[in-house]
N, CA, C and O atoms as CSV, one atom per row, in Angstrom:
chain,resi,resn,atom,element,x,y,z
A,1,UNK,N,N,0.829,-1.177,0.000
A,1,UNK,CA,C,0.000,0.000,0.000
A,1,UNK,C,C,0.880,1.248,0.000
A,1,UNK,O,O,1.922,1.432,0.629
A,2,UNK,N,N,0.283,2.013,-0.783
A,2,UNK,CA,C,1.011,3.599,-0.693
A,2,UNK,C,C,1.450,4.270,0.537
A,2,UNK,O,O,0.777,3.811,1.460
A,3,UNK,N,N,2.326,5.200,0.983
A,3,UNK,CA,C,2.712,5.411,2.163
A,3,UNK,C,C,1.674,7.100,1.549
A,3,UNK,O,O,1.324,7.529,0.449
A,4,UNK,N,N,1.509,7.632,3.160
A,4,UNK,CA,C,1.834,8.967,3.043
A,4,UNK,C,C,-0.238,9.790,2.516
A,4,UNK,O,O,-1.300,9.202,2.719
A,5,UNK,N,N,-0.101,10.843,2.033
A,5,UNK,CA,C,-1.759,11.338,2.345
A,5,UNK,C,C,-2.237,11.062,0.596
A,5,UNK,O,O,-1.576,11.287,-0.418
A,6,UNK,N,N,-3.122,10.704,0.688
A,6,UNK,CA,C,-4.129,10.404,-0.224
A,6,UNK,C,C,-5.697,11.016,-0.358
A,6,UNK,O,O,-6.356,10.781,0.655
A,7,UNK,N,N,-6.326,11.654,-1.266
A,7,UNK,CA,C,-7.644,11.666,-1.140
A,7,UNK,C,C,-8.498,10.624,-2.290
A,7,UNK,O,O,-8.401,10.390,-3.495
A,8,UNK,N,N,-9.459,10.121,-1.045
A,8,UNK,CA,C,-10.091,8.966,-1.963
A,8,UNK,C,C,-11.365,9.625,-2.210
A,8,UNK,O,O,-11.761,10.437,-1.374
A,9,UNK,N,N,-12.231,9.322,-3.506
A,9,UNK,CA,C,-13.145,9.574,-3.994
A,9,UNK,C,C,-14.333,8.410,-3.656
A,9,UNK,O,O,-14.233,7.270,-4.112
A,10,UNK,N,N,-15.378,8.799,-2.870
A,10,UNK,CA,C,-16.174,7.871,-2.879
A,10,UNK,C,C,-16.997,7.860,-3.750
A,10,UNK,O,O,-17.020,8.743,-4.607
A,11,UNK,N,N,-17.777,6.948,-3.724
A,11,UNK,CA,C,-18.823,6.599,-4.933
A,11,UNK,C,C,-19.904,7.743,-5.043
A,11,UNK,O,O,-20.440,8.112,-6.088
A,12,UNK,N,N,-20.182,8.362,-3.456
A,12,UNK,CA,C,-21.069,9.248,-3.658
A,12,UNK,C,C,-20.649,10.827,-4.142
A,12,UNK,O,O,-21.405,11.797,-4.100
A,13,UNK,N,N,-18.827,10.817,-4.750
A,13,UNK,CA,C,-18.374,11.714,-4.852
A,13,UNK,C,C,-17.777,12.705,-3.938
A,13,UNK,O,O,-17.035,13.642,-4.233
A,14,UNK,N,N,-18.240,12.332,-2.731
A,14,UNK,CA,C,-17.411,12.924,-1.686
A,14,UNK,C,C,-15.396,12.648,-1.463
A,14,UNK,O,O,-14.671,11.656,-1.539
A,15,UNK,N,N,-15.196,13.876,-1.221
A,15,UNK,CA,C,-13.621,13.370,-1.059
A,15,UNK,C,C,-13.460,13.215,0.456
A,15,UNK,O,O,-14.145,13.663,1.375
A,16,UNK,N,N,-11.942,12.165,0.457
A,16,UNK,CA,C,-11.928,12.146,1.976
A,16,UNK,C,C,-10.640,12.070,1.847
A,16,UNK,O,O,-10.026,11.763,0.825
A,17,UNK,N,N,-10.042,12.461,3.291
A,17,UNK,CA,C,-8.651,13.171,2.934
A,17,UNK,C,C,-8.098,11.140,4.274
A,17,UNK,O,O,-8.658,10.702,5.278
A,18,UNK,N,N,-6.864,10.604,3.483
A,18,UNK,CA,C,-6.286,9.773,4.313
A,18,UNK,C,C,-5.062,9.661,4.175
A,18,UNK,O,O,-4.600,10.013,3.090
A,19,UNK,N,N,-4.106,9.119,5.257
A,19,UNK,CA,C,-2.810,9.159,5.216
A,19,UNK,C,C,-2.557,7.872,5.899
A,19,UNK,O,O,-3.157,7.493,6.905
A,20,UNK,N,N,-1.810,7.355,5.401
A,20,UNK,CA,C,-1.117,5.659,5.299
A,20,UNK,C,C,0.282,5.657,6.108
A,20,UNK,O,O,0.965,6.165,5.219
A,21,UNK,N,N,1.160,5.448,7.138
A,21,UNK,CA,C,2.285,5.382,7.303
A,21,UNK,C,C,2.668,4.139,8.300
A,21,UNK,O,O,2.022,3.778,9.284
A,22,UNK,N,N,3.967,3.540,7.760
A,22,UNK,CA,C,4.568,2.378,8.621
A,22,UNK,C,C,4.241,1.301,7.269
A,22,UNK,O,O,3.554,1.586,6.288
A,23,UNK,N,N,4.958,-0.033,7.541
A,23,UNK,CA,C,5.211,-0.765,6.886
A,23,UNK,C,C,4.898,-2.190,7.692
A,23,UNK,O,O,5.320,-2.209,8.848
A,24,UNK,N,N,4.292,-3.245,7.280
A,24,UNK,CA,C,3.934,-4.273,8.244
A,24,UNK,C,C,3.143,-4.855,7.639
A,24,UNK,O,O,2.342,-4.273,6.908
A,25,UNK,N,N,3.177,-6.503,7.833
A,25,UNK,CA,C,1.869,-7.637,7.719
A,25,UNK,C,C,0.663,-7.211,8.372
A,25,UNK,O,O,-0.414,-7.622,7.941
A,26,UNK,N,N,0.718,-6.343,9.481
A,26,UNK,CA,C,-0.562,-5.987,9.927
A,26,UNK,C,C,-1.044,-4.704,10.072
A,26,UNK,O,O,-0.810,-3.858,10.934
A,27,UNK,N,N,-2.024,-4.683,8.723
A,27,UNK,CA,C,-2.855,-3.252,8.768
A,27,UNK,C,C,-3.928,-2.810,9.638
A,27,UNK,O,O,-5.021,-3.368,9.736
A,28,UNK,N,N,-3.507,-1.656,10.333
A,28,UNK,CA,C,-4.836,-1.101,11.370
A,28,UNK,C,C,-5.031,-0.233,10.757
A,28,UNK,O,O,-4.195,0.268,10.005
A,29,UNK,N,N,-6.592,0.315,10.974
A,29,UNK,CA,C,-7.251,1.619,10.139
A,29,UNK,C,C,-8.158,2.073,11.447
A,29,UNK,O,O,-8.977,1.454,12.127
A,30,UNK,N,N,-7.619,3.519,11.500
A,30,UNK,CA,C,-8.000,3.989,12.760
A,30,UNK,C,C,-9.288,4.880,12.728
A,30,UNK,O,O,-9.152,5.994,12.223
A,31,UNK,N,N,-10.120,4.640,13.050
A,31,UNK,CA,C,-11.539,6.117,12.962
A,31,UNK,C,C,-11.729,6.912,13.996
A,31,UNK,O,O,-11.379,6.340,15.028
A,32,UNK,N,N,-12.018,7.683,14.127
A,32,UNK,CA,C,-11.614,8.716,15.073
A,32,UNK,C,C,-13.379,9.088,15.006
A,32,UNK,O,O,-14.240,9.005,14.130
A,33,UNK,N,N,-13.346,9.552,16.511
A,33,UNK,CA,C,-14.723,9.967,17.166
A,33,UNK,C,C,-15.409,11.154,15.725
A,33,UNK,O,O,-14.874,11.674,14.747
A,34,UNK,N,N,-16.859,11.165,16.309
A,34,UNK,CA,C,-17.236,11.650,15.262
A,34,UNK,C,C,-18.392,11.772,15.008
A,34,UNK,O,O,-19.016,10.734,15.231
A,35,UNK,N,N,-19.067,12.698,14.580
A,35,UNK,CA,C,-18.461,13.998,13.411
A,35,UNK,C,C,-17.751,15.268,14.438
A,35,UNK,O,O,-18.024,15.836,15.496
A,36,UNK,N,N,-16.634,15.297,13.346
A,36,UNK,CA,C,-16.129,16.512,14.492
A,36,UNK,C,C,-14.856,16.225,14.726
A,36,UNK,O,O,-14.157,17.160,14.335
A,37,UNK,N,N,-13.926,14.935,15.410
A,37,UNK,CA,C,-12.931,15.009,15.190
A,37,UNK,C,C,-12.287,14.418,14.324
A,37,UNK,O,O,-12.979,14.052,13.374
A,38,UNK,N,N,-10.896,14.099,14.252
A,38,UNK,CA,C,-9.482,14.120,12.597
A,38,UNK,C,C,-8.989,12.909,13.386
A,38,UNK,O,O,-9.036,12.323,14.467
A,39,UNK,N,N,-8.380,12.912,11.886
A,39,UNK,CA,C,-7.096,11.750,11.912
A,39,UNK,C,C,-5.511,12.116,12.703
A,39,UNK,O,O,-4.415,11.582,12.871
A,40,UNK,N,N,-6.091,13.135,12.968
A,40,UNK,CA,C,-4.441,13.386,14.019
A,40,UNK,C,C,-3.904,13.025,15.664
A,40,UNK,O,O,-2.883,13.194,16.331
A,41,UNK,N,N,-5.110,12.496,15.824
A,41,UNK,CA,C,-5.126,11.809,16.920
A,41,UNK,C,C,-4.606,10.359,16.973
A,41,UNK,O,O,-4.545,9.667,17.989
A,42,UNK,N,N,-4.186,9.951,15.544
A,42,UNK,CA,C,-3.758,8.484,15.271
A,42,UNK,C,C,-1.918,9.201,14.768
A,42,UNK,O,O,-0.920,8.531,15.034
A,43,UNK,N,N,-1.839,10.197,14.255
A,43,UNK,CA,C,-0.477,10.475,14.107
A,43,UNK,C,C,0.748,10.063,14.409
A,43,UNK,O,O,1.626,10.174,13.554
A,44,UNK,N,N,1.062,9.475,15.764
A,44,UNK,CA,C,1.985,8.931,16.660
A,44,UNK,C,C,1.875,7.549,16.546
A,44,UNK,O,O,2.912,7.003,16.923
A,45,UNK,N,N,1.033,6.789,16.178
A,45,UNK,CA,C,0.681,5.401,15.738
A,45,UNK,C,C,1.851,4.960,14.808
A,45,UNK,O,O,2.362,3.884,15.118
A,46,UNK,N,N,2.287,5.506,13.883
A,46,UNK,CA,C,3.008,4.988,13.056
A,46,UNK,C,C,4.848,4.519,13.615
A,46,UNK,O,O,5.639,3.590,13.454
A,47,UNK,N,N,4.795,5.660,14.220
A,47,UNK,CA,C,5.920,5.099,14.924
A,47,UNK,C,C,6.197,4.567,15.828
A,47,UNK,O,O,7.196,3.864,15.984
A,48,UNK,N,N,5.014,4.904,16.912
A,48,UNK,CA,C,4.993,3.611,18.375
A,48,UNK,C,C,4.880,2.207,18.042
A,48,UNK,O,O,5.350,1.269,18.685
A,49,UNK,N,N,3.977,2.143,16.607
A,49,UNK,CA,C,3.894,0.487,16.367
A,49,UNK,C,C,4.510,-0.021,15.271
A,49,UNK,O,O,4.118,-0.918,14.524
A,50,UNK,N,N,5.698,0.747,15.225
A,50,UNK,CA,C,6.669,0.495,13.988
A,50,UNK,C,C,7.504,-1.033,14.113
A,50,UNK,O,O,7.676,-1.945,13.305
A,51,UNK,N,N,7.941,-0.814,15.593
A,51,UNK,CA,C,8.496,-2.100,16.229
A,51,UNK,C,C,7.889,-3.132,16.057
A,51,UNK,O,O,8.514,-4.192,16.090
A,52,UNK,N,N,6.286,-3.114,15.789
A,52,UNK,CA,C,6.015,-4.255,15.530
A,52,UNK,C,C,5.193,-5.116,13.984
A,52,UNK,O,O,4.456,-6.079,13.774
A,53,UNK,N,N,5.888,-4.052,13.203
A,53,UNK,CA,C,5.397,-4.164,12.068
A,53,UNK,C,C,3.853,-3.567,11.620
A,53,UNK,O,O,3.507,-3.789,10.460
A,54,UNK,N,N,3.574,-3.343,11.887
A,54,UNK,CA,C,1.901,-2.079,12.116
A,54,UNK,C,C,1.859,-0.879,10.869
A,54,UNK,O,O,2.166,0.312,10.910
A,55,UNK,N,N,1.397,-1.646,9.868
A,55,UNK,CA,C,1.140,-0.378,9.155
A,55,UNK,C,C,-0.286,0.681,9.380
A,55,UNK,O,O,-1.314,0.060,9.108
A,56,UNK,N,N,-0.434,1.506,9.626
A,56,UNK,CA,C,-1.313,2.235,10.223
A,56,UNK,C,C,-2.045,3.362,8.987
A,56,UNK,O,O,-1.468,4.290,8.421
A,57,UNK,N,N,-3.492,2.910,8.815
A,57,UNK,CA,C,-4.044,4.484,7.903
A,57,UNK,C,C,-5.091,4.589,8.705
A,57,UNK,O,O,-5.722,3.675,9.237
A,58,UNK,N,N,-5.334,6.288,8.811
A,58,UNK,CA,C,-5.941,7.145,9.141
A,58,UNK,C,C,-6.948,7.501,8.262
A,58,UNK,O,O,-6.870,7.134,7.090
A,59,UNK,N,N,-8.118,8.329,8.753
A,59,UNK,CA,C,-9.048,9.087,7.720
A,59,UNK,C,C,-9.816,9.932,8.273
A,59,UNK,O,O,-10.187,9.642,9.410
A,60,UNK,N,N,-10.212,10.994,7.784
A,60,UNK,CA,C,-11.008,12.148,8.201
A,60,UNK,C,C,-12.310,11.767,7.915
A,60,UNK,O,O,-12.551,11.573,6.723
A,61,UNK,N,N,-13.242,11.608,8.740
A,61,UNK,CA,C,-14.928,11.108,8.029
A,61,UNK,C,C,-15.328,12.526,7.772
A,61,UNK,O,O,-15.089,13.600,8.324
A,62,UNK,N,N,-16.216,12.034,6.450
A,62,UNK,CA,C,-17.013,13.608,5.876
A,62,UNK,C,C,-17.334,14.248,6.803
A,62,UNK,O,O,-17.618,13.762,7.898
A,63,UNK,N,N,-17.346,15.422,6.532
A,63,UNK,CA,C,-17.455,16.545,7.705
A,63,UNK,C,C,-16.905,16.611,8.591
A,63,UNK,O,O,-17.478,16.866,9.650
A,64,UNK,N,N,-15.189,16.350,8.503
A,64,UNK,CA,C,-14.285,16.076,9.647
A,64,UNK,C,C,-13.142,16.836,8.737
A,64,UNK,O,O,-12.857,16.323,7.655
A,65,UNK,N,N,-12.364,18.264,9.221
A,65,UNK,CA,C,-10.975,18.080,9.147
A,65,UNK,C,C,-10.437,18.727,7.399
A,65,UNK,O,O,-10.460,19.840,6.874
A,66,UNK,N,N,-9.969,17.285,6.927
A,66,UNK,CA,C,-9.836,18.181,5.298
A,66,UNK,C,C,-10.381,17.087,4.940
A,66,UNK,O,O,-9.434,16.352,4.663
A,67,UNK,N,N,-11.333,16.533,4.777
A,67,UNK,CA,C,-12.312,15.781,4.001
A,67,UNK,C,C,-13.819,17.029,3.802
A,67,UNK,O,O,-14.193,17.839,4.650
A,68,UNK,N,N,-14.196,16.880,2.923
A,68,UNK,CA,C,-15.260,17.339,2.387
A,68,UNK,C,C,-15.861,17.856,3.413
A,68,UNK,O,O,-15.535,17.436,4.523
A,69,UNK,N,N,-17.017,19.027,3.288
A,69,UNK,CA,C,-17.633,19.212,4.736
A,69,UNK,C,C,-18.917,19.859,3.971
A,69,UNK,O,O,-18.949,21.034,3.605
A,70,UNK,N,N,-20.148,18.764,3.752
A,70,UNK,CA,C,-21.009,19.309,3.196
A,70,UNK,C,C,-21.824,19.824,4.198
A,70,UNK,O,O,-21.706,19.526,5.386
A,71,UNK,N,N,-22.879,20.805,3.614
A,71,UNK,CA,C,-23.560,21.455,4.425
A,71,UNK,C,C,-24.709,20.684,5.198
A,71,UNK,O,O,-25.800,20.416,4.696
A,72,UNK,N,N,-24.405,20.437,6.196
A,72,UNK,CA,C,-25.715,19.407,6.887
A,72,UNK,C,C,-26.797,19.995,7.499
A,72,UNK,O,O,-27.561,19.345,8.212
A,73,UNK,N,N,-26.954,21.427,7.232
A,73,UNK,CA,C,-28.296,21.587,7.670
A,73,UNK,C,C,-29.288,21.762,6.817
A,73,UNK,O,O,-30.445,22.003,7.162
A,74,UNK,N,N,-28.703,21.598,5.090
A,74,UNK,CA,C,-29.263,20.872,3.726
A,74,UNK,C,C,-29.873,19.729,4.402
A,74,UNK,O,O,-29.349,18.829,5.057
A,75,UNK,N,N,-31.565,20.048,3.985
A,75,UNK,CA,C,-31.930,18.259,4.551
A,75,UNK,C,C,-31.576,17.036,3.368
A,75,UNK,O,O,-31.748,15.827,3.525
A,76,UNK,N,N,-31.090,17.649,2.278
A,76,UNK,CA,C,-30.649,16.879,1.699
A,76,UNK,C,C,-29.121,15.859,2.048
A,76,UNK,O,O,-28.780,14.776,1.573
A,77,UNK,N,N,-28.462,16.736,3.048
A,77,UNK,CA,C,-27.117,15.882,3.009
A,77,UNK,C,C,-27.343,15.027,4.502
A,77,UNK,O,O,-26.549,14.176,4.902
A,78,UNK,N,N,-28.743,15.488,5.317
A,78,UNK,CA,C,-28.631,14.711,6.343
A,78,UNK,C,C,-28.785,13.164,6.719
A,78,UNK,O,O,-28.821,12.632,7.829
A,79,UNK,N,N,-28.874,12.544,5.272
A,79,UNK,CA,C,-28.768,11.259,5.881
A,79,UNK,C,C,-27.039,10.866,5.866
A,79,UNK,O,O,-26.544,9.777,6.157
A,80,UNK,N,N,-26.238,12.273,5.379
A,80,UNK,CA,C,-24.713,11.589,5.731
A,80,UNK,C,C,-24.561,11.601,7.523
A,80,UNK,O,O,-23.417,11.315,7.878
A,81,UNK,N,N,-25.174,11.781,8.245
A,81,UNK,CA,C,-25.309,11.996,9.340
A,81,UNK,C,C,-26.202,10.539,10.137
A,81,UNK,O,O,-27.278,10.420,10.724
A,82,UNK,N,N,-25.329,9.813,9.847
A,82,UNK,CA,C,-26.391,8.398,10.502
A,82,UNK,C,C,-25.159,7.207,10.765
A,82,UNK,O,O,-24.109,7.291,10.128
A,83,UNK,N,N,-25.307,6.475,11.418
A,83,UNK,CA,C,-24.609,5.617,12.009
A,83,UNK,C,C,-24.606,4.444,10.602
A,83,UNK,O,O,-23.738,3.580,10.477
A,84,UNK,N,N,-25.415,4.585,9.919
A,84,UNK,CA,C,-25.241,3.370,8.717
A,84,UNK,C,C,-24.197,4.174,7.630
A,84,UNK,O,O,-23.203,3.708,7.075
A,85,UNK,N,N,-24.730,5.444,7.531
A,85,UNK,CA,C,-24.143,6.180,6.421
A,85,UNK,C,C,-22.203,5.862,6.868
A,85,UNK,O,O,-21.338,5.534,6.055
A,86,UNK,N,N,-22.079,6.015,7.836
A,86,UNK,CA,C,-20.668,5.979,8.660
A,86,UNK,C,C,-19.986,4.529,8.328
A,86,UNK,O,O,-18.944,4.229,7.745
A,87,UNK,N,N,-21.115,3.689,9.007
A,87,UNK,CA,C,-20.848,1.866,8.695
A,87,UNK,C,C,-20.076,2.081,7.285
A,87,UNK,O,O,-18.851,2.196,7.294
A,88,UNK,N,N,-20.722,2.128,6.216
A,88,UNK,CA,C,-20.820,2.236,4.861
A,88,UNK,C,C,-19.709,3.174,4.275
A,88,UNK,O,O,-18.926,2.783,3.409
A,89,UNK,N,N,-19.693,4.308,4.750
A,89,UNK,CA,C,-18.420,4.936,4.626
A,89,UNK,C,C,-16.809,3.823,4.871
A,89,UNK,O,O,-16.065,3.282,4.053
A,90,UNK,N,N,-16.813,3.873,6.480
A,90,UNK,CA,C,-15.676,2.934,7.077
A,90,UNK,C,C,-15.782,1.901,5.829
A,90,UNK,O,O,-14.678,1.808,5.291
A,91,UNK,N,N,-16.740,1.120,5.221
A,91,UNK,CA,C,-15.997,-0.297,4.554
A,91,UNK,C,C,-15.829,0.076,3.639
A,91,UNK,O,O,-14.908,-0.505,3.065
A,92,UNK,N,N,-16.589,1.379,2.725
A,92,UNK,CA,C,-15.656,2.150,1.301
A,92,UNK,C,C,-14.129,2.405,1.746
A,92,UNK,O,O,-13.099,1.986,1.219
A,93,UNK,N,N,-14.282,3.128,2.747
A,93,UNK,CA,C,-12.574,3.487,2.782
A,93,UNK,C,C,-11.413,2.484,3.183
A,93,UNK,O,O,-10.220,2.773,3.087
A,94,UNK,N,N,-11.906,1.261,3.648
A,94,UNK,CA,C,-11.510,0.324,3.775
A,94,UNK,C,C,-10.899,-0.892,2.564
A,94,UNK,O,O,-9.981,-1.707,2.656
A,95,UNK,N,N,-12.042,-0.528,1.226
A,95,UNK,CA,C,-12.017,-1.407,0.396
A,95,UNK,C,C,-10.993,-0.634,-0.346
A,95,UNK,O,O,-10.044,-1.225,-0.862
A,96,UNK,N,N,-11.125,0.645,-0.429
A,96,UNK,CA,C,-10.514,1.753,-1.592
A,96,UNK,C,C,-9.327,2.042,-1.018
A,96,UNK,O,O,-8.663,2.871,-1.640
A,97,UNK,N,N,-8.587,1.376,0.539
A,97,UNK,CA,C,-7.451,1.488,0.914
A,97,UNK,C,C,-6.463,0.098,0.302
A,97,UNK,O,O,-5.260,0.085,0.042
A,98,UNK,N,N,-7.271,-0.783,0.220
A,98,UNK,CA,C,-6.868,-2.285,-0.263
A,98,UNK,C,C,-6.301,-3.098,1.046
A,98,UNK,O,O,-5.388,-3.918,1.142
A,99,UNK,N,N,-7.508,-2.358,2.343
A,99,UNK,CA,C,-7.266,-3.089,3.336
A,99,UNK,C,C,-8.049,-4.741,3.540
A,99,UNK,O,O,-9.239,-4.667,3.232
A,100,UNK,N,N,-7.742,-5.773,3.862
A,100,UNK,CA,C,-8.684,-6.945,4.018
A,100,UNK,C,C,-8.952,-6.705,5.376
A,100,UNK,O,O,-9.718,-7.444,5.994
C-alpha cells in the first residue's frame, strides 16, 4: 500500500482526505470519534507500532478536518449523518485502501 496522504473519492463523490504510514503484515485503520474530530489523533501510531510491524491508515470522516464538509443543515445531506451512512463509509474506505 502507498505510504503517506491520499484523497479517496467515494462513490457518492465525496472526497476524503487519508494518510497511510509504517510498513507491516498488519494493517490497522483507525476512525476517530465523530463527526467533528481528525485523523491526528492516530499520528503517533506509526511510529509507536513500527516495532512491531503495524502499518497504520488514518481518515477524516465527511465533515471532519480536510475531508469534504457538506452542508448538513441541507436536509438533503442529512442522511450523511447516521450511524449506517458511517458503517458504509468505514468499509468504502476500507475497500478503496486495499485493506482486508
Amino acid at each position: 500500500m502507498q505510504q503517506g496522504s491520499k484523497i479517496l473519492t467515494l462513490n457518492n463523490v465525496f472526497h476524503l482526505f487519508t494518510r497511510t504510514v509504517g510498513e507491516g503484515n498488519v494493517k490497522l485503520l483507525c476512525v476517530h470519534g465523530g463527526p467533528g474530530s481528525n485523523h491526528e489523533e492516530f499520528e503517533n501510531f506509526g511510529e509507536e507500532l513500527a516495532k512491531y510491524h503495524v502499518q497504520v491508515s488514518m481518515y477524516d470522516q465527511l465533515g471532519s478536518f480536510y475531508s469534504d464538509q457538506p452542508d448538513f443543515t441541507d436536509p438533503a445531506n442529512q442522511k450523511y449523518l447516521t450511524l449506517d451512512y458511517y458503517l458504509s463509509e468505514l468499509e468504502e474506505v476500507r475497500q478503496k485502501l486495499g485493506l482486508d
